[in-house]
ZAMARGU-4260 file (C-alpha; in steps of 0.2 Angstrom, whole numbers, plus 5000, padded with zeros to 4 digits):
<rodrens>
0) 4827/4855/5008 | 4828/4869/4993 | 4846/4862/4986 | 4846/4875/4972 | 4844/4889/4985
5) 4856/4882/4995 | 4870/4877/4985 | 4869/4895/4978 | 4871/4902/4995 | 4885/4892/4998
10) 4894/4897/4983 | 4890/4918/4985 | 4896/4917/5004 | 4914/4909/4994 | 4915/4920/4982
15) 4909/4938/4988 | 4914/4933/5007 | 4896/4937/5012 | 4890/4931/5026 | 4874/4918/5025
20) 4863/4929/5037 | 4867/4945/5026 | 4860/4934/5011 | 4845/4928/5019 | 4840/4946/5025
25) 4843/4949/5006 | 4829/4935/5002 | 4819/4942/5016 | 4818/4956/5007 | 4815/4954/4988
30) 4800/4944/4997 | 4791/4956/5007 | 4794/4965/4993 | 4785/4953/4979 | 4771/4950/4992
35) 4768/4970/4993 | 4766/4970/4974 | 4755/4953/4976 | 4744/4959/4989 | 4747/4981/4991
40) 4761/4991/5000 | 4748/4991/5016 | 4749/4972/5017 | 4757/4965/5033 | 4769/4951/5025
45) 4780/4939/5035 | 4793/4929/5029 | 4800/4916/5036 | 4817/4904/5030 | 4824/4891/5038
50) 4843/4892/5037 | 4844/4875/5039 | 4837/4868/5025 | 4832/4885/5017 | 4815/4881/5014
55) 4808/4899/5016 | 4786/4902/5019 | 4776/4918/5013 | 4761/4924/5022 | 4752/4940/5025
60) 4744/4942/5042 | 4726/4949/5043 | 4711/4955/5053 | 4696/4945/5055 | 4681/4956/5053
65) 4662/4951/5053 | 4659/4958/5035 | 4665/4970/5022 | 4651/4982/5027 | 4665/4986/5044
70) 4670/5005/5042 | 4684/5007/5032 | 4688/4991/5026 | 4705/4986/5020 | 4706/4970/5012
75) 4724/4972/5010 | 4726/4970/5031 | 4707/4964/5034 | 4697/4945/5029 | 4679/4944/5031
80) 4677/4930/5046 | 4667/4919/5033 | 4683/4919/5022 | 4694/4916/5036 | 4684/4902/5043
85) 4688/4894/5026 | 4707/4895/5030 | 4705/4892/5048 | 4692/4883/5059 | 4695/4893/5074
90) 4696/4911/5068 | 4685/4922/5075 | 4680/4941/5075 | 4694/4951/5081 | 4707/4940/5079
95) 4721/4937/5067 | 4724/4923/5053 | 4740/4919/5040 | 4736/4918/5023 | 4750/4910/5016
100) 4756/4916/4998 | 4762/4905/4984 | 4777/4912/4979 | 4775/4902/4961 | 4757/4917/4959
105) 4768/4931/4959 | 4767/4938/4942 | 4780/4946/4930 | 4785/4962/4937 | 4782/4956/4954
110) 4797/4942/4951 | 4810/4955/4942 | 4806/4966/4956 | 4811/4954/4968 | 4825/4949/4959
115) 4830/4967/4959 | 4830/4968/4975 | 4841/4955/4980 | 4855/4958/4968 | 4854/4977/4974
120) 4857/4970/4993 | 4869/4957/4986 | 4880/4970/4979 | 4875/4984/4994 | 4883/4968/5005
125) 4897/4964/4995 | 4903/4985/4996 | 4901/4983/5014 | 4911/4968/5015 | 4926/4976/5006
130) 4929/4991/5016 | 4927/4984/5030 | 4941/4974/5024 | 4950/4986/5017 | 4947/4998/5033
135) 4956/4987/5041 | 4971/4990/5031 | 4971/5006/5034 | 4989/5016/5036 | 4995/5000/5031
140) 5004/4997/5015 | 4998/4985/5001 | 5006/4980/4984 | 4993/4987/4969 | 4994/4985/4950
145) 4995/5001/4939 | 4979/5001/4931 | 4978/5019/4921 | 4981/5036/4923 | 4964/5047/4927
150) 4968/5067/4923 | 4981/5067/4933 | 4980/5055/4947 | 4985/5034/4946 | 4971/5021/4949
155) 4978/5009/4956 | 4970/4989/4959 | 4971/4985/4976 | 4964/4966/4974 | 4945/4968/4976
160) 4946/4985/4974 | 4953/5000/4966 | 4963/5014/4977 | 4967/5033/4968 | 4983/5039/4970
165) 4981/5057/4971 | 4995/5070/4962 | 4997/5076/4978 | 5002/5060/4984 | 5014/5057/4972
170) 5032/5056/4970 | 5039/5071/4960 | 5046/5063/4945 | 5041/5046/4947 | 5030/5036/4933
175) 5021/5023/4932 | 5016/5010/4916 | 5000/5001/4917 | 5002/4983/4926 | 5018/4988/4935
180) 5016/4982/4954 | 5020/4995/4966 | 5018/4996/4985 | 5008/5012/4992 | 5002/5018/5009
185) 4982/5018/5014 | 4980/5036/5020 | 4959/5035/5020 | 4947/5023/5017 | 4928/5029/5013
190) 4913/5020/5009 | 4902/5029/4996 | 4885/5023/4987 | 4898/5016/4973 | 4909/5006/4983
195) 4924/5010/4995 | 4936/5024/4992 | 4952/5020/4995 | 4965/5038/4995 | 4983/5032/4993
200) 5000/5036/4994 | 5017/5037/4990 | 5024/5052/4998 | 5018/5050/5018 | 5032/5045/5031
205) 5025/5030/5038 | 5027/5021/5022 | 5045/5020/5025 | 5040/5013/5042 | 5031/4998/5035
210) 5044/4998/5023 | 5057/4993/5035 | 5044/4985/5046 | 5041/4972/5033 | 5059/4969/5031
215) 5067/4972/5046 | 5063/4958/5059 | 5071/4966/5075 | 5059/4981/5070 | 5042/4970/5070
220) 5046/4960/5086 | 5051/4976/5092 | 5068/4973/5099 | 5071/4991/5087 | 5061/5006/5084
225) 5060/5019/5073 | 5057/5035/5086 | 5055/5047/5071 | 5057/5051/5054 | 5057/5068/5042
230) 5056/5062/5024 | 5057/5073/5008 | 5049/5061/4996 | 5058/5058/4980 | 5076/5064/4986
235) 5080/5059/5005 | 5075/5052/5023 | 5081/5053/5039 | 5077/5042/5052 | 5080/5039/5070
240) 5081/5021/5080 | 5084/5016/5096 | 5086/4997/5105 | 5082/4996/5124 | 5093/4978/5121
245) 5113/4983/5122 | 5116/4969/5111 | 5107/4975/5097 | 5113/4990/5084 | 5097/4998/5080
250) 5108/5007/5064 | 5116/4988/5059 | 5099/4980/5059 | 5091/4993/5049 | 5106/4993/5035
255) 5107/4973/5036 | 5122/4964/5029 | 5131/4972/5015 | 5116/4983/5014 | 5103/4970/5009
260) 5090/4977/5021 | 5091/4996/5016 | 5094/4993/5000 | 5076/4984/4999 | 5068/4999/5005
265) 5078/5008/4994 | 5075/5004/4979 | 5056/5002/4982 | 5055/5021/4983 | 5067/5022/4967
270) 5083/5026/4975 | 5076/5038/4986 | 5093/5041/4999 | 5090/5035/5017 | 5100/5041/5032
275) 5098/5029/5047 | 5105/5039/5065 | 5105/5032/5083 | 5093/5038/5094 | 5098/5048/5111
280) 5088/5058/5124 | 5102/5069/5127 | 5097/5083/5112 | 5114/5086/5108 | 5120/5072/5104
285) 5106/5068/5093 | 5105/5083/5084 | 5123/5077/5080 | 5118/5063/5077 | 5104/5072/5064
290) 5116/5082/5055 | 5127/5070/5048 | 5139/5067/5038 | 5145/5085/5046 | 5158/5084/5059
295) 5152/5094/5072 | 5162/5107/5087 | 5147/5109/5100 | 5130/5110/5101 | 5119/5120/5115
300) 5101/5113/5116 | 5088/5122/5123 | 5073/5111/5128 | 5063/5121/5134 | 5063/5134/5119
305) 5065/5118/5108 | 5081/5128/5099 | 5099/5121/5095 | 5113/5133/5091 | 5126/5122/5081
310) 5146/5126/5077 | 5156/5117/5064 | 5170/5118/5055 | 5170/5132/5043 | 5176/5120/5031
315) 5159/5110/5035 | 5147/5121/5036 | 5142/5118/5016 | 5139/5099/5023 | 5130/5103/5036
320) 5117/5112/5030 | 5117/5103/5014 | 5110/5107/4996 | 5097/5121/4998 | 5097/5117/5017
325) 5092/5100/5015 | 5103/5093/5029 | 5098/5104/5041 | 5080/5104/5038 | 5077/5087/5039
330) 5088/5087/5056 | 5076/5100/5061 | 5062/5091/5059 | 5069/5072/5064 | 5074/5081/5081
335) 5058/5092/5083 | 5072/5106/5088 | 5073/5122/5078 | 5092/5122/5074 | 5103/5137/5071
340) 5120/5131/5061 | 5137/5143/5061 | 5153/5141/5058 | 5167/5144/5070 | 5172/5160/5062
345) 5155/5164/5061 | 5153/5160/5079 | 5170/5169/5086 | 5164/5183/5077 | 5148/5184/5086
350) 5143/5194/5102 | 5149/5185/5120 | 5153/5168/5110 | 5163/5157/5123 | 5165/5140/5119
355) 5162/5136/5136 | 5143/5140/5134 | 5143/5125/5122 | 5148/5111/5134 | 5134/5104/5146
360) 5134/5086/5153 | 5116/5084/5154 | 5109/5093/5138 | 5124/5097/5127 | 5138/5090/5114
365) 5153/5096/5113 | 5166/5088/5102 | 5184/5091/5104 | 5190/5081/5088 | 5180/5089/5077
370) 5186/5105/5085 | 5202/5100/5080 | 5205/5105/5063 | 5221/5097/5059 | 5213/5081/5056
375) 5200/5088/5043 | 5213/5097/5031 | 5217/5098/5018 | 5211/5085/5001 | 5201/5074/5013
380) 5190/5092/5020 | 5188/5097/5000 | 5181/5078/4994 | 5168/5079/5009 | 5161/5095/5003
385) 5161/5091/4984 | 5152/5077/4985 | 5137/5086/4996 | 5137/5097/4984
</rodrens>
């Protein structure tokens, strides 16, 4: 058995996580490729290793011709029969004889080219062994260490290997020392001559998905799910749930006791604010659901057109649309529905308004204490707006 060889073997498939029969094609080859240097680039070499006990057998495999006078002549794929017989008994004219190759004769520049080889299909292995790994991982998120700034993206060290985090895919405001751990999301792993290249991010959706996914049990067993989210990175999310089990709060589970659970998520996108609403298939009540904290009259929900009109309370309408229409947008885009918010003087004052054509069983949300004005008077209506605002 070669022990050398195969100790080192054993200890690159550890430490690279190359497979053995990657690293023997890698021998293969330095050796076909020492012989060619040996004996001409026209030379038919065959190698041969036992993975077993790694012992490994050079030859190159020749032509038997009667002399050298024979029409074109190669010596590097043809023997003379009277050198062949010296190797074999039994060769003959017209047949083919190995003659094995000592790999101990290679000179210099055929071993460094050899060795050259290998490491180059050693490391062409390894590239290949961490994308696939990371490929695996992708739109999956992963904890990486700051590593520097490059112009003006982030590389960030993903373990075995490095991931970009592009400006684009950045946070607005948020900054980043070299050696802080954060957690980012794997938009797009390519491999490249140089080794995989990983696009990150910290602005897509989904990474508030894993996010909660990761520290929401009932989300991962999937007694919850999270039916849709519309995130503006940096400042807030909105995020719908929904439990097919009647026992279970989708909203509770997410927020988790005294907040533990949302607070985790949190304060891993740096106090980015989360809204967590109940799911519903009526449209109404979801985008009611969507729009809060606003208090809302009625809703009429066209599904067909994908269109909302919404009433609230004059006094509400700041809240519901929100600063620079951040409410509603968001609600627009949780709901998929393009929504169209007045106020109830704004809405008596328009054409043909009936409150009526706001109330619909099937389709539509019509709130009758909201409607009610006396209970949102007064200090209590004032504080809501001010602290949207």
């Amino acid at each position: 058995m070669n022990t050398e060889l195969f100790e080192a073997l054993d200890l690159l498939e550890k430490e690279k996580d190359i497979s053995r029969e990657k690293l023997f094609d890698a021998i293969n080859l330095s050796l076909v490729t020492a012989c060619r240097n040996y004996f001409g680039n026209e030379a038919n070499v065959q190698v041969e290793i036992d993975p077993e006990t790694c012992e490994f057998r050079c030859f190159a495999r020749k032509d038997v011709v009667e002399n050298e006078d024979v029409e074109e002549f190669n010596p590097a794929t043809m023997i003379t029969l009277e050198e062949a017989v010296k190797v074999d008994k039994k060769a003959s004219v017209g047949s083919t004889i190995d003659i094995e190759i000592k790999s101990k004769e290679f000179g210099r520049i055929a071993t460094m080219n050899a060795k050259n080889v290998m490491l180059q299909q050693i490391r062409e292995a390894e590239r290949d062994v961490v994308c696939e790994q990371y490929a695996d991982k992708e739109k999956e998120v992963v904890t990486g260490v700051v590593q520097r700034y490059v112009g003006k993206n982030i590389s960030i060290n993903l373990g075995k290997a490095d991931g970009l985090l592009n400006e684009s895919e950045m946070v607005k405001g948020e900054v980043f020392k070299p050696t802080e751990r954060v957690k980012v999301y794997i938009l797009e792993v390519k491999s490249t001559p140089k080794g995989p290249r990983i696009l990150v991010s910290r602005t897509h959706p989904e990474l508030v998905r894993k996010l909660f996914e990761s520290e929401v049990t009932e989300i991962k067993d999937g007694t919850v799910e999270i039916v849709s989210i519309a995130r503006e990175p940096g400042s807030r999310t909105k995020m719908a749930v929904y439990s097919a089990n009647p026992n279970v709060d989708p909203v509770g589970a997410c927020v988790g006791v005294n907040g533990t659970r949302v607070n985790s998520v949190v304060d891993e996108l740096r106090g980015e604010k989360i809204d967590i609403i109940n799911w519903d298939e009526n449209p109404g009540v979801l985008i009611q659901n969507a729009l809060s904290p606003a208090k809302i009259v009625a809703v009429f929900a066209d599904p067909d057109e994908k269109s909302a009109k919404v009433v609230v309370p004059d006094y509400q309408l700041s809240l519901a649309i929100g600063k620079e229409g951040q409410n509603a947008r968001l609600a627009a885009r949780l709901t998929g529905y393009k929504i169209d918010i007045k106020s109830e003087t704004q809405a008596k004052d328009a054409p043909g308004f009936r409150y009526e054509d706001y109330v619909d069983e099937e389709e539509n949300y019509y709130d009758e204490e909201a409607y009610d004005e006396e209970n949102y008077e007064g200090e209590e209506a004032e504080e809501i707006v001010e602290d949207n605002e």
